[in-house]
C-alpha positions as CSV (number, residue, x, y, z in Angstrom):
1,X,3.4,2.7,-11.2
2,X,1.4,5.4,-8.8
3,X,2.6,3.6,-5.8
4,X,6.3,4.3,-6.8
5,X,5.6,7.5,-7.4
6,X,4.0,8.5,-4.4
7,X,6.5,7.1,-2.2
8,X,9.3,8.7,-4.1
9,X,7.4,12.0,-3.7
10,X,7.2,11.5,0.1
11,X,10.3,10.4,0.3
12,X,11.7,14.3,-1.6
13,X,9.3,15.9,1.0
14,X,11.2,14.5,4.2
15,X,14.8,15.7,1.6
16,X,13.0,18.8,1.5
17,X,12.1,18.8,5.5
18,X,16.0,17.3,6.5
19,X,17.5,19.5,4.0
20,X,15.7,23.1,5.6
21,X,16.9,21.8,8.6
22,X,20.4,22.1,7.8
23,X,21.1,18.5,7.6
24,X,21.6,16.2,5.3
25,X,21.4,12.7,4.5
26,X,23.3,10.2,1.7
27,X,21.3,10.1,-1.8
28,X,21.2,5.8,-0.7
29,X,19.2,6.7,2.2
30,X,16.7,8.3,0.6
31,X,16.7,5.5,-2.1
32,X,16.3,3.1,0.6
33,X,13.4,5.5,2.5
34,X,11.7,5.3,-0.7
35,X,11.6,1.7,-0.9
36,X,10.3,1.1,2.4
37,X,7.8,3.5,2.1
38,X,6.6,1.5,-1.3
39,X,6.7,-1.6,1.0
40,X,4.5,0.0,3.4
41,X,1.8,0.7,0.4
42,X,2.3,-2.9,-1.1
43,X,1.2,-4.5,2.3
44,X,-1.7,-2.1,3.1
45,X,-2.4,-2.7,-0.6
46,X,-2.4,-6.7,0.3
47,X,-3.9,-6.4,3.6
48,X,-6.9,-4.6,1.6
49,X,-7.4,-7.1,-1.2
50,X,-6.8,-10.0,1.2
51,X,-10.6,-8.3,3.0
52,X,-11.9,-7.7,0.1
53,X,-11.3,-11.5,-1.3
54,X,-12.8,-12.7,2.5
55,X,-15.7,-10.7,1.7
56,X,-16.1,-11.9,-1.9
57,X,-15.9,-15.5,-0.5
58,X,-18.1,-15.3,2.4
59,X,-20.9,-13.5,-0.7
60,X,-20.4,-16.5,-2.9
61,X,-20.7,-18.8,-0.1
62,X,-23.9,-17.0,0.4
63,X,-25.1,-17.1,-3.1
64,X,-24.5,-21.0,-3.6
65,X,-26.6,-21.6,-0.8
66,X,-29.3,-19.0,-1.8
67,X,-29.5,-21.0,-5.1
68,X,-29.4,-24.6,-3.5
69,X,-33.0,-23.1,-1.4
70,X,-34.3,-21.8,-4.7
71,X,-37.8,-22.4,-5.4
């Protein structure tokens, strides 16, 4: 999936940014870094739909009454 993907490339960029720093970090952190960051775009994703499905609701609300005043 994309969204695994991306966070897993974030994820090797802050390796990359703790790493030219001289520092380093356990491979399990970055593993669990990667999973919250996929947690963070599956509840953005959610929060987005859950508007969108609001929206859609209030436009078929809107659309049963249009059609109960139809002429």
């Amino acid at each position: 999936m994309h969204r695994t993907k991306h966070a897993k490339q974030i994820a090797d960029r802050f390796r990359g940014l703790v790493e030219s720093a001289n520092h380093t970090l356990a491979d399990e952190h970055y593993d669990e870094l990667t999973l919250l960051i996929e947690a963070g775009i599956d509840t953005a994703l959610v929060e987005k739909l859950e508007k969108m499905a609001d929206k859609l609701l209030e436009l078929s609300h809107s659309v049963r009454n249009d059609a109960e005043f139809f002429d």
